[in-house]
N, C-alpha and C positions, 0 to 999 in steps of 0.2 A: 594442632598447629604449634608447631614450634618458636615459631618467632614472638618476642615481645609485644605485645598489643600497643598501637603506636598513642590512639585516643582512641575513646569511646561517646558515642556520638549520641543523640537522642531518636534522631532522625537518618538511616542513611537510605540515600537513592540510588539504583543504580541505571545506569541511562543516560543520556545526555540528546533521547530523542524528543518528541512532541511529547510523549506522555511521563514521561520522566523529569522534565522541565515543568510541564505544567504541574505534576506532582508538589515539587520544590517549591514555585511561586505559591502555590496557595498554602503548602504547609507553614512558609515564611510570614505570608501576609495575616492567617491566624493566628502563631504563634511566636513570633516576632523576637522571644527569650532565648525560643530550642536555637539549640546546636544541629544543625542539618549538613549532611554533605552529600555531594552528587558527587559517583565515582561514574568517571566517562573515559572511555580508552581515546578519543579523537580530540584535540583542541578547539574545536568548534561546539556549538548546543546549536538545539533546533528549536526555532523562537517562534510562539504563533504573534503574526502582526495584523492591523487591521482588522480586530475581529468583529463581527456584524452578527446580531440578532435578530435574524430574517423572520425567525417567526417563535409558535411556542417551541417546537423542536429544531426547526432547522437553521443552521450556522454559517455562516463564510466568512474565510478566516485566508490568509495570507503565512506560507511559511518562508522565514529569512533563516540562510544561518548566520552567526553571531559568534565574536569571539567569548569563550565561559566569562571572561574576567565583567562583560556585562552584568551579566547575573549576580558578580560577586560585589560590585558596584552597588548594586539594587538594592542587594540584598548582606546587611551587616554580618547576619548569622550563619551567614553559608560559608562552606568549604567545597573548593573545587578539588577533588584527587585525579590529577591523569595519570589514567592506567587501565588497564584493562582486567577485570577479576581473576582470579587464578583456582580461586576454590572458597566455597560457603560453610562455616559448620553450622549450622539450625542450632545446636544443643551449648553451646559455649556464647552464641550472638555474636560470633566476629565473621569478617569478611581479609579476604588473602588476597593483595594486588598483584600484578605482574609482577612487578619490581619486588615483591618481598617484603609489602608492609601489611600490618595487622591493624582492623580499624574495629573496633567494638560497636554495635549497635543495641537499642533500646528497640527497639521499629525499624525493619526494613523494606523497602518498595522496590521490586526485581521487574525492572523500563526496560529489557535488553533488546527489544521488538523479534524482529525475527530477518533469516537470511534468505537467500534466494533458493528454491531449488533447482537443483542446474541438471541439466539432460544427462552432464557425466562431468566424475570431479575432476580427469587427469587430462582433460585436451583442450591444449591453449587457444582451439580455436573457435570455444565456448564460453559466450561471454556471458554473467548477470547483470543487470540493473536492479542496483538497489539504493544504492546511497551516493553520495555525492563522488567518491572517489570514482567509483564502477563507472559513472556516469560521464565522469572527464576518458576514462578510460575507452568508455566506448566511442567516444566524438573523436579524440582520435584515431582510433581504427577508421573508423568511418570516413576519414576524410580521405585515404586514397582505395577505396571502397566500391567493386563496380556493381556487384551484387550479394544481398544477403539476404540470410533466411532468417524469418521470427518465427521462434514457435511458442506458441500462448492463447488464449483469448480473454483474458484477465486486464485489468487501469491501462498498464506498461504496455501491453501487445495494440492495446489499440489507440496510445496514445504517439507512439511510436510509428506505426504506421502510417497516420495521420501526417508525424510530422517531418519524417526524414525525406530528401528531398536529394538530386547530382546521385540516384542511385536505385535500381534493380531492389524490389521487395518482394520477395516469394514469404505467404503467410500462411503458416501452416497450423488449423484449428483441429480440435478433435471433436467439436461440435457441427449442427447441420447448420448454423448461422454464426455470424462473428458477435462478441459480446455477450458472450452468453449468459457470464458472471452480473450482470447491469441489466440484460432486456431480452426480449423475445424476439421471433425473428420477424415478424412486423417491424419491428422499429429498428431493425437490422436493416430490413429493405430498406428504410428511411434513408438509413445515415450510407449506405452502399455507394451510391450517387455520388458523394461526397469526396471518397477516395475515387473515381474517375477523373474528375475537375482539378482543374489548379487551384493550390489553396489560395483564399479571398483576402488580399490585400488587409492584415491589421496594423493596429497603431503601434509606431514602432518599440518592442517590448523593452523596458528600463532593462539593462544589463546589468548582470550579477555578476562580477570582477572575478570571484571565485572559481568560475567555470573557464577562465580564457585558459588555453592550453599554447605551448610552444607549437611552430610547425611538425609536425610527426614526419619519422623517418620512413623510407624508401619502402613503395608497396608491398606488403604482403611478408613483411622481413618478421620472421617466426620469431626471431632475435625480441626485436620491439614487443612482438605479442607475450613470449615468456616474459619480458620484463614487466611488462605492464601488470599482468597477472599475477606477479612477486608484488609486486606494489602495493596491489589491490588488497594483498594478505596481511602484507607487513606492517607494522605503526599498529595493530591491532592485537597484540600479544597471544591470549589465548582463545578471546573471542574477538570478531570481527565488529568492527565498528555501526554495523548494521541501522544505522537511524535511515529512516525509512522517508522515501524524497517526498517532500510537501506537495500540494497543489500547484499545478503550472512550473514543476521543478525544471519543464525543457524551454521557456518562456527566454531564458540568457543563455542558451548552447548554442550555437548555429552546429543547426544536423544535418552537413552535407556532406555527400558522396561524392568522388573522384568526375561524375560523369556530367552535360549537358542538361540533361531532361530536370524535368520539376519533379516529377512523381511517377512511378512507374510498380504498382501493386499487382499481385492476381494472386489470388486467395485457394490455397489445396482444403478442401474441407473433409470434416470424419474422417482424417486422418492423425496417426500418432507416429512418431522418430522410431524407427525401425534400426537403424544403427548408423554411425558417423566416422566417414573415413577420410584417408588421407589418400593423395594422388598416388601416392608409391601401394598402397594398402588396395586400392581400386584395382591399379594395373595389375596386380598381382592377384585378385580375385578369382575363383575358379570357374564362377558363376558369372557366364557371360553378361546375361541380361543384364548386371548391375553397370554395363559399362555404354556411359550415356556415349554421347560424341564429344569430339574435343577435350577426352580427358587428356589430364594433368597441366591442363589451362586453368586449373584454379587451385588454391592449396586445401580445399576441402571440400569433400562430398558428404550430403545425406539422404537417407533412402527412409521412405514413406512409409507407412503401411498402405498405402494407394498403390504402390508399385512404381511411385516415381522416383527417379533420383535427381539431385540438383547439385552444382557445384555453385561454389561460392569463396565468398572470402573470410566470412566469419558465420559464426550462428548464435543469432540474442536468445538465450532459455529464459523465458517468458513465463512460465509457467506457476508461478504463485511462490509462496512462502512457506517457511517451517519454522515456527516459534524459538527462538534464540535460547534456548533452558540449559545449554554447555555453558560453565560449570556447575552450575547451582544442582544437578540432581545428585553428583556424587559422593556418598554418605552421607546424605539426607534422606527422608522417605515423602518426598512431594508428591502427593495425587496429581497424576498425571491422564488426562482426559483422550480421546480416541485420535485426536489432532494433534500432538505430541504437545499439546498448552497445559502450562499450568492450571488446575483447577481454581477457582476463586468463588465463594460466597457471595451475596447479595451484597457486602462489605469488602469485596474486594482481597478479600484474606484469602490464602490458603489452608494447603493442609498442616503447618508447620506452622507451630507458634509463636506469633510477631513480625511473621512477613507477611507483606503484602504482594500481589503484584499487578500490575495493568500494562492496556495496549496490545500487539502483536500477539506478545509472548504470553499471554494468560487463556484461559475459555472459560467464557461465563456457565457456573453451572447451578447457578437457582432455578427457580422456577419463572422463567421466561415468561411477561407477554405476551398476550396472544398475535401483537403488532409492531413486534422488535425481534431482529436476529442480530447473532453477532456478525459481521464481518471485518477482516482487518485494513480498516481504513482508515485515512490518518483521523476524520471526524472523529470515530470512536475513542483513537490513541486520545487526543483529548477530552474527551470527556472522561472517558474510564481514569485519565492522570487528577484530573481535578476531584472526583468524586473520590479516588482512593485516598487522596492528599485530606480533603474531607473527613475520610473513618478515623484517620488514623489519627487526624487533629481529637478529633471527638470522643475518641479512647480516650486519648492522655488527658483530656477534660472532663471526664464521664457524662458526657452530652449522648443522645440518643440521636441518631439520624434515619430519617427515610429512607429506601431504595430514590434515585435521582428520576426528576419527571424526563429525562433523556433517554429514561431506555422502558418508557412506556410505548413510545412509537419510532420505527426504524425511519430515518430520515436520513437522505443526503444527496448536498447541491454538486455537483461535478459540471466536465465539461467534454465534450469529445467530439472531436470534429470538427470544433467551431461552435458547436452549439451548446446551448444551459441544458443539464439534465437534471430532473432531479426524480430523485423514486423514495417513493413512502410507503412505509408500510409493507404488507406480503406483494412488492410489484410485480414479483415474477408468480402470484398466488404457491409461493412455499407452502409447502405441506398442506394445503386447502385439498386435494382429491377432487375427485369428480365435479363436488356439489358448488362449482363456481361457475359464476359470468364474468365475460368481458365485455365491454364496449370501447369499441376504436373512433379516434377522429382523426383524420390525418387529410394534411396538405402539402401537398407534392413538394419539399426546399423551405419550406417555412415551418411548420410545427408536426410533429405525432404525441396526442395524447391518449392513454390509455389505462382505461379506470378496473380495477378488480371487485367485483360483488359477492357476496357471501351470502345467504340466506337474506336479501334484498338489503344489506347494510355494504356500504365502501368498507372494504377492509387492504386496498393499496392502490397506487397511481402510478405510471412511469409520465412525467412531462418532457418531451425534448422542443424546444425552442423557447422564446419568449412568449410566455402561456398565460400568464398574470394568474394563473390559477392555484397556485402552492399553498396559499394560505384555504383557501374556502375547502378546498380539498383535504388538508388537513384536519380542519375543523369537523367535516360532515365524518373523517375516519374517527377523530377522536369519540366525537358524540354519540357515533355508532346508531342513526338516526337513518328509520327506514325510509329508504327509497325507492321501492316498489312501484307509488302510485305516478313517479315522475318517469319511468323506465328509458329510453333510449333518449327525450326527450334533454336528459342530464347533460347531452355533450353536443344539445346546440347551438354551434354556432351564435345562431342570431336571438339566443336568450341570454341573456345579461345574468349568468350564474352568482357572480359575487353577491348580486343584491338580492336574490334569490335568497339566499341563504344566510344574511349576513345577520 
């Protein structure tokens, strides 16, 4: 690097998401002397609020965003740099901003989470959701919106579904039931019900100022959609501002479409985007079959691999994440794991000496667990931010630290549909093979619970509704406590399981 080294820090972050932030706060609150700075390309952080210790593993937590200068309030020893990375040297310890400054580090922690992957990079009329900006971006499209297509079955695809409303949803899974990333298709059947009905009057959601958008222009103006998609890019230099949208992120959008109706779903299943066209590119097609009726009544078509084709007005790419690792891999030599994540240690370290990283952008590659996986959720962004802020504290103190009791067992509370979910452990019996049971309870609009056995011990649970059972359940996983002689009698009803076991 050529430039001047501007200061050299003790501590630098980079991030300004859920685990990037929580990194900062705990590095601060230990070591209260360092010199810490969070390099964030977005003038916002991502704050976890309200947080609750629901039990030994599971958490619920509230994410706000915040202006940085919060943080820098809180916190004496911080420095907020905006900007967005430009390039990492591993071997020198500095970091290179957009702008052209050089920040030296003792310890770095790489929070950049990850981006969307999108169906296709060059057609404006493919949106992602990921972070707040995409998010305003997509509510206005949406609002003069008479049909669209989602394709996903991951958080976003089916919280989305759920919640958009004045508009046509064609949902297009590649699995044989929706959620497949969460649950099985039992509790698929469950929650299916749910998208027919009108959604059920909740209390009115405290609004998040940040999301109001101006009225959007005149339907379908390709104009608007380039621009918005320049937007979506811009203000983020070399990497995108990718902080990754908290719990209940749609809780302040109103997600409405151009049209009457309330809700209006139907689901294409084991199907995958076969290719994405434009009215002019349809008519022009030589392949008649692809020409549904009423073409060039919408400004964009996509075809199935089912053999359908849909015209619409936009298409949400749904389809999950790829760990944010631009800039940091070039001229460096970072282990890079099959998921394009950083590798990281029991410790949170990489391959490269004195960075750290967590969140999205890392994969755990210890020795896992027999009753934790990683997924990139925002629970784990925090944990994985706190425990690496943790190491790193612990290093520069020569304190010894444990693996954290949070990633002994896979936990986490969500919501979908209206309803509490929560899944522990192997719920979808990951990697178990043959040698597993299930036992189902379910009632019709009120609960599905469903327990996973292993050689007659709970090794996972999916709960959807108000179950009151998350804790006993944990418990009887944690203790790994045979339950054989109790067999199907476990999911009761009308046996008082908590006292059972307590």
């Amino acid at each position: 690097m050529a430039c001047k080294k501007e200061k050299t820090f003790q501590f630098v972050i980079v991030g300004g998401g859920i685990a990037g932030v929580t990194c900062v706060e705990q590095l601060s609150s230990q070591i209260p002397s360092a010199g810490v700075a969070l390099i964030t390309a977005g003038p916002h952080i991502k704050a976890v609020t309200n947080y609750k210790q629901v039990s030994r593993t599971l958490e619920e937590f509230n994410v706000e965003e915040r202006p940085s200068s919060v943080l820098e309030e809180k916190f004496p020893n911080l420095t907020v740099i905006h900007s967005a990375v430009k390039s990492l040297n591993t071997q020198s310890h500095t970091v290179e901003t957009a702008d052209g400054r050089v920040f030296g580090y003792k310890k770095l922690c790489i929070c950049s989470g990850g981006r969307p992957k999108l169906l296709t990079q060059d057609n404006p009329y493919v949106l992602g959701i990921r972070d707040t900006d995409s998010a305003k971006v997509f509510q206005k499209q949406l609002s003069n919106a008479k049909r669209i297509v989602i394709v996903g079955n991951g958080g976003i695809a089916l919280e989305l579904v759920y919640e958009v409303e004045g508009c046509e949803v064609i949902w297009a899974v590649k699995d044989k039931a929706i959620g497949n990333t969460f649950f099985d298709a039992g509790a698929a059947q469950f929650l299916i019900p749910s998208l027919e009905s009108n959604k059920s009057e909740r209390a009115a959601p405290c609004k998040r100022p940040r999301y109001t958008t101006e009225e959007a222009a005149a339907a379908g103006a390709l104009q608007t959609f380039t621009a918005d998609r320049h937007l979506q890019r811009q203000g983020s230099g070399v990497t995108e501002p990718g902080s990754a949208l908290g719990p209940d992120w749609h809780e302040g959008i109103v997600l409405r479409g151009a049209e009457q109706v309330s809700r209006r779903v139907s689901v294409e299943y084991e199907c995958e985007v076969e290719k994405i066209f434009t009215s002019e590119e349809l008519l022009n097609s030589p392949q008649q079959t692809l020409r549904p009726e009423n073409v060039g009544t919408w400004p964009v078509y996509i075809q199935l691999s089912n053999g359908q084709t849909f015209g619409c007005d936009f298409v949400v790419s749904a389809i999950g994440v790829v760990p944010n690792t631009e800039p940091f891999l070039h001229g460096n030599s970072f282990a890079v794991a099959d998921d394009a994540g950083l590798k990281v240690d029991d410790h949170m370290v990489t391959s490269e000496p004195d960075v750290y990283a967590a969140g999205d952008v890392c994969t755990a590659c210890w020795e896992l667990s027999s009753l934790w996986q990683q997924m990139r959720l925002w629970t784990q962004a925090r944990q994985m931010g706190w425990y690496a802020g943790r190491c790193m504290a612990a290093h520069v103190l020569s304190e010894t630290i444990e693996l954290d009791f949070c990633f002994e067992l896979f936990s986490h509370i969500t919501k979908f549909f209206n309803y509490k979910v929560v899944l522990l452990g192997k719920f979808n019996a990951q990697g178990l093979g043959p040698d597993h049971e299930l036992l189902v309870r379910c009632t019709k609009g009120q609960e599905y619970v469903k327990v996973v056995l292993s050689g007659g011990k709970m090794v996972g649970a999916v709960l959807i509704g108000e179950t009151d059972l998350e804790e006993t359940f944990e418990n009887l996983i944690l203790n790994q406590m045979d339950l054989t002689p109790y067999g199907e009698e476990l999911l009761n009803p009308n046996i008082d399981i908590e006292d059972y076991f307590d």
